[in-house]
C-alpha positions as CSV (number, residue, x, y, z in Angstrom):
1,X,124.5,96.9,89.1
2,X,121.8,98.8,89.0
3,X,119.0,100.2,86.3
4,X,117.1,103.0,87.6
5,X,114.5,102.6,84.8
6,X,114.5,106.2,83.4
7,X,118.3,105.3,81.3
8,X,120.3,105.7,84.1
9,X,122.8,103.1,85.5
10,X,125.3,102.6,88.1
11,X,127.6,99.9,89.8
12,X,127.9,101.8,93.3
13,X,127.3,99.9,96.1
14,X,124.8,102.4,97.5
15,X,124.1,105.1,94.7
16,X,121.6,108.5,95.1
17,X,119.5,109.1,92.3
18,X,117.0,111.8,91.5
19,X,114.1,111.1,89.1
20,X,113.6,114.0,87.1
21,X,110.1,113.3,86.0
22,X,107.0,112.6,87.4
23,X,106.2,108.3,87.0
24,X,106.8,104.8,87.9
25,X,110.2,103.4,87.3
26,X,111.3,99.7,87.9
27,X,114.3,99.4,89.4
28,X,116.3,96.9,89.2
29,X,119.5,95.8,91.2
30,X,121.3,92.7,89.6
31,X,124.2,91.2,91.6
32,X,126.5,88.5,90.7
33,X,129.4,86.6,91.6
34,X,131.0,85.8,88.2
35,X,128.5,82.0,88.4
36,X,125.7,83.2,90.1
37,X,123.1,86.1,89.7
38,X,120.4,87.7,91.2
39,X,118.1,90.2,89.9
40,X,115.2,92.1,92.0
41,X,113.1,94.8,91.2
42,X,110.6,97.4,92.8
43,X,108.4,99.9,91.2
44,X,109.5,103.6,92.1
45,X,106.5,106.0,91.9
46,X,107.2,109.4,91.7
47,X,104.6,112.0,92.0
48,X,106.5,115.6,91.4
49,X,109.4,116.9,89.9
50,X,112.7,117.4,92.3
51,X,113.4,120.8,94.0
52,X,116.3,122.6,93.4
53,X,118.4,120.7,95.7
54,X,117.5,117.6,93.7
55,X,115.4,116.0,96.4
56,X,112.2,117.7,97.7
57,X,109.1,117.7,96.2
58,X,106.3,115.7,98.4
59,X,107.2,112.5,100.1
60,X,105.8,109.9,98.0
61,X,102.9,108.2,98.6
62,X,102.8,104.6,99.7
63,X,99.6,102.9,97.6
64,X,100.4,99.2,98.8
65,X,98.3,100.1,101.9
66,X,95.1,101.1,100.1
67,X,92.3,98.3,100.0
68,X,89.5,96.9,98.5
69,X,87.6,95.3,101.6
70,X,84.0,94.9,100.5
71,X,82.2,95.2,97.8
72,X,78.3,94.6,96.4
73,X,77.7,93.1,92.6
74,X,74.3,92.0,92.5
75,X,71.7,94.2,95.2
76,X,68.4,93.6,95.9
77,X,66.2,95.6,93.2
78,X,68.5,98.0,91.1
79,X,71.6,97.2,90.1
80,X,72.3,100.4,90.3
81,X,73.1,100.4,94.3
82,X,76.4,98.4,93.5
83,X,79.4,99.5,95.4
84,X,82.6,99.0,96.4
85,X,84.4,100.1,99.7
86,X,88.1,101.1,100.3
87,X,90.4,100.9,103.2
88,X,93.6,102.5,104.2
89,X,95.3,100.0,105.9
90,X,98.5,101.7,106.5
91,X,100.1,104.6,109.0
92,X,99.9,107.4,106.8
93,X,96.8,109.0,104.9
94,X,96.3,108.7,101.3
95,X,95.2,111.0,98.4
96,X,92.4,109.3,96.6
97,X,92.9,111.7,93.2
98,X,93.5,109.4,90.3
99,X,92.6,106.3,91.6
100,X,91.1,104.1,89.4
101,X,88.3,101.5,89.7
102,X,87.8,99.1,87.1
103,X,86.1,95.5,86.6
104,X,87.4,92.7,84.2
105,X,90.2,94.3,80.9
106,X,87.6,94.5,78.8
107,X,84.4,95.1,80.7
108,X,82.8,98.6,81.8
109,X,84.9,101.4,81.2
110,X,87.0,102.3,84.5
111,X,86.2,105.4,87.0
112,X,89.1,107.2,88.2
113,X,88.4,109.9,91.1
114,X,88.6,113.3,90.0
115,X,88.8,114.9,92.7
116,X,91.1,115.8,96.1
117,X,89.8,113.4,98.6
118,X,92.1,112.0,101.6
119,X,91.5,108.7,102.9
120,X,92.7,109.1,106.5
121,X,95.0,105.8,108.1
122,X,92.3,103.3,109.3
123,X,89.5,105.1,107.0
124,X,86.7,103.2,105.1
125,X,85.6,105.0,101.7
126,X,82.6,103.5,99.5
127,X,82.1,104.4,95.9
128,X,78.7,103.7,94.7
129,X,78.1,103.0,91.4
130,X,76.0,106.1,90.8
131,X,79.3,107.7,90.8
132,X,81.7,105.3,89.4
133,X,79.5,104.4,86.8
134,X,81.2,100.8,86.7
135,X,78.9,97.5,86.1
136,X,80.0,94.5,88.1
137,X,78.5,91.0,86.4
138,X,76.3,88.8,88.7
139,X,77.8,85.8,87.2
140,X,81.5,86.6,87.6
141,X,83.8,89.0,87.2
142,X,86.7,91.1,88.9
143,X,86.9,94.3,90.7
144,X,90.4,96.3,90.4
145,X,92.3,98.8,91.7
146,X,94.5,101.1,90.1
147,X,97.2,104.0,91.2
148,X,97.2,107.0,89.7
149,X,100.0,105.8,87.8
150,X,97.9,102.6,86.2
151,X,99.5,100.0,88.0
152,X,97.6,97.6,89.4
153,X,96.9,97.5,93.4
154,X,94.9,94.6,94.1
155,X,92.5,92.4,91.8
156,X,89.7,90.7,93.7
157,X,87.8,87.6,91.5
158,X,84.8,86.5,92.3
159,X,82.4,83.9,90.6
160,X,78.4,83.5,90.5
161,X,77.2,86.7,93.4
162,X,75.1,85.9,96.2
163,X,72.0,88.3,95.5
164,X,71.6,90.9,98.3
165,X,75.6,89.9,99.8
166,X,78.6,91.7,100.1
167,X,82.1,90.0,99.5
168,X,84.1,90.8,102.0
169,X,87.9,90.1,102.9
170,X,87.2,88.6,106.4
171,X,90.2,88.5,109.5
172,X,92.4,85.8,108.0
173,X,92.5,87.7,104.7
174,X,89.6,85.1,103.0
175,X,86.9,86.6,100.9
176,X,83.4,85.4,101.6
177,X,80.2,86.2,100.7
């Protein structure tokens, strides 16, 4: 069975379906037996309204490759050269409009990117916090990432800083200072 998350159902082995709105829907597919069942779910994000032919509109963009690698909490001097750098990690490039960066729910209020800007595949982007306007506390605290839909992309926690050190996601997917 599934649940498309927008009201519509179906028991089809392989249905289509066309979103009619912009959004993130949680899909669900639920299978059982008659004894057993299992239920599994993924987040649909879609960015633009369907074509005529009930399809088209822009391929949809795959967030789960965008990245917080590095990022800088407690400077040397001003606390206002805090930053935090992003990474797009996958194949294909990625629109940076509405992302959202955010510390602890909470804290400082978020900073989403106004903006066009196109992280390219393999591309590093740093936001400082001139721009982002985002306070990250010395003695602890998390730095988040959001899609332009608000779901969250990766949360990176972090106790007491290391004045004057980044903390960085090193090779084998550690963070370090």
């Amino acid at each position: 069975h599934w649940d498309f998350g927008d009201g519509e159902e179906s028991n089809k082995q392989s249905p289509r379906h066309a979103y009619e709105e912009p959004g993130a829907y949680t899909t669900v597919l639920s299978v059982s037996d008659g004894v057993l069942e299992s239920k599994t779910a993924q987040v649909i994000t879609v960015l633009s309204e369907p074509t005529g032919d009930g399809v088209g509109g822009p391929l949809p963009v795959n967030y789960s490759s965008l990245r917080i690698t590095e990022f800088i909490v407690d400077p040397a001097g001003s606390d206002e050269a805090e930053w935090v750098e992003l990474y797009n990690a996958g194949p294909d490039s990625i629109s940076l409009e509405s992302i959202k960066i955010d510390d602890e729910e909470g804290g400082s209020r978020g900073y989403t990117i106004a903006e066009e800007r196109v992280l390219e595949p393999g591309a590093y982007y740093v936001l400082g916090r001139q721009e982002t306007r985002v306070a990250f506390n010395n003695t602890g605290d998390s730095v988040r990432l959001f899609d332009p839909f608000d779901i969250l992309l990766q949360a990176v926690t972090y106790d007491d800083s290391h004045e004057n050190a980044s903390f960085a996601v090193g090779p084998n997917g550690n963070w370090q200072w």
